[in-house]
C-alpha positions in Angstrom: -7.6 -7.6 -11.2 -6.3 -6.1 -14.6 -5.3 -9.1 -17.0 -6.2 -7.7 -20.6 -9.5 -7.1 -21.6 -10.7 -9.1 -24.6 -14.0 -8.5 -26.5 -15.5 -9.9 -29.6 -16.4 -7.5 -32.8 -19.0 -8.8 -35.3 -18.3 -6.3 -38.3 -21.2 -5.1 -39.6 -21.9 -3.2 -42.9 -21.5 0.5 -40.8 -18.1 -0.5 -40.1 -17.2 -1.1 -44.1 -16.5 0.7 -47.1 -18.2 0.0 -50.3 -16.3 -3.1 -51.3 -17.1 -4.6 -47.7 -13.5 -3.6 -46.4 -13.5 -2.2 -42.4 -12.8 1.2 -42.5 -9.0 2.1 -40.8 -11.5 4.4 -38.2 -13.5 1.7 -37.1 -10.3 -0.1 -35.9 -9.5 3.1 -33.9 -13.3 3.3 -32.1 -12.5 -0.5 -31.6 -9.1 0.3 -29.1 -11.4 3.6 -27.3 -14.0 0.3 -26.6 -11.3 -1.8 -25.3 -9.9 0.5 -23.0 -12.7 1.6 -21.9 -13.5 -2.2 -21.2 -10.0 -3.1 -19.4 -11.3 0.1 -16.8 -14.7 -1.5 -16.4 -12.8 -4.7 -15.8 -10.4 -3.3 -13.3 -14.1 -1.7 -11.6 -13.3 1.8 -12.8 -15.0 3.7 -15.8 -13.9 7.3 -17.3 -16.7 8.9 -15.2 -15.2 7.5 -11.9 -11.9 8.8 -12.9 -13.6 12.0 -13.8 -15.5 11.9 -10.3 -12.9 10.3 -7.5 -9.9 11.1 -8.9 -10.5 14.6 -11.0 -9.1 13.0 -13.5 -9.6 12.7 -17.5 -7.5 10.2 -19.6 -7.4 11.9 -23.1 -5.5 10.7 -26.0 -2.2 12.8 -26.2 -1.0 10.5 -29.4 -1.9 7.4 -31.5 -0.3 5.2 -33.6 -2.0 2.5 -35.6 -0.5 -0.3 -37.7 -2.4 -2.1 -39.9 -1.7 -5.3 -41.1 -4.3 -7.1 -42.7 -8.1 -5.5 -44.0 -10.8 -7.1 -42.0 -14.5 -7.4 -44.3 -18.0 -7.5 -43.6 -18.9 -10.4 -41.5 -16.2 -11.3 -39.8 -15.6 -11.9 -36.2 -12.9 -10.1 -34.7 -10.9 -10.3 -31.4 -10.1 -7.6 -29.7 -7.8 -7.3 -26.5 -6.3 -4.6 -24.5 -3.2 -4.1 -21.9 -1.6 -1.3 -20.8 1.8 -1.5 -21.5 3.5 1.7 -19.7 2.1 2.8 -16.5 4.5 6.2 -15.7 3.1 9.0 -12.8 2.9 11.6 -16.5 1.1 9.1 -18.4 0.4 5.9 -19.7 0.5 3.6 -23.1 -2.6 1.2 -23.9 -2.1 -1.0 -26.6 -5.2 -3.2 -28.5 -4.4 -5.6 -30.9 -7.2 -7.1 -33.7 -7.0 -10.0 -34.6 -9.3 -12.5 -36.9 -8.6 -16.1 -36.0 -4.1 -16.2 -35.5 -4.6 -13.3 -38.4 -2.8 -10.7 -36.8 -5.1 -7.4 -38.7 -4.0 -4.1 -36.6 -2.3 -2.7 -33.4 -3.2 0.5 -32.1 -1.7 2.1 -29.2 -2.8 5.6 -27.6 -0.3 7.4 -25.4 -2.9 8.5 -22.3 -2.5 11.6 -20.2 -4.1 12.9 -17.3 -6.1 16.0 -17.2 -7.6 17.7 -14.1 -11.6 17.3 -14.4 -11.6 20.8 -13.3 -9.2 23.2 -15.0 -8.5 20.6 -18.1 -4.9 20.9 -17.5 -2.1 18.6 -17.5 -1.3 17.4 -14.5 0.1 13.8 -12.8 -2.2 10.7 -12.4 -3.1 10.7 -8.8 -1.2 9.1 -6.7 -4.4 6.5 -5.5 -4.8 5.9 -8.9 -1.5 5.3 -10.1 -1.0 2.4 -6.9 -4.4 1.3 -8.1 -3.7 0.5 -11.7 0.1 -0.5 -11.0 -0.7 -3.6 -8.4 -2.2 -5.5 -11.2 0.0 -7.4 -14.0 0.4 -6.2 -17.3 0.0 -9.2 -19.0 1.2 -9.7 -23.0 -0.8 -9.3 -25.5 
């Protein structure tokens, strides 16, 4: 069942400038992890999309808001929902957040391409009744 996906990031020194500040990139690699997590949780993965359902979800936009700098040894929490589930495409949101800090909110409008071809086309109809019989839970 897809609730959110929630992980744990322990920022490391890779993921900070030189004054120990997380660098606004990392926070972007952080919401690809979680929605690749959310997937694993709902027993899918990109390469089974790739594989049963010739399809690819690709990032078609992104937009990321950043509240707060996280630093160098912090423990983050990250969580992901998918907040718009449409037959064209769909919108995954992850929040960061570092204790009840709210720190950033990314969310990447998802489209599907055919495996084979790489064009657009419409999520599959098996995997559209898939993902849409589970809640989408707030963030």
């Amino acid at each position: 069942m897809i609730q959110r996906s929630t992980t744990n990031w322990l920022v490391s020194y890779a993921d900070t400038d030189a004054g120990g500040v997380v660098y606004h990139g990392r926070y972007i690699e952080q919401a690809e992890r979680s929605r690749q997590q959310l997937l694993l949780d709902a027993e899918l993965s990109f390469s089974a999309l790739e594989r049963e359902y010739d399809c690819l979800l690709v990032v078609h936009a992104i937009d990321a808001s950043y509240e707060h700098p996280a630093f160098l040894g912090q423990k983050l929490h990250v969580s992901c929902a998918i907040r718009q589930l449409r037959e064209a495409y769909s919108v995954w949101e992850t929040r960061i957040e570092h204790g009840q800090v709210h720190l950033c909110s990314v969310a990447a409008k998802m489209v599907c391409l055919a495996a084979h071809g790489k064009n657009l086309r419409t999520m599959p109809d098996e995997l559209f009744q898939r993902l849409s019989k589970h809640p989408f839970l707030p963030l």
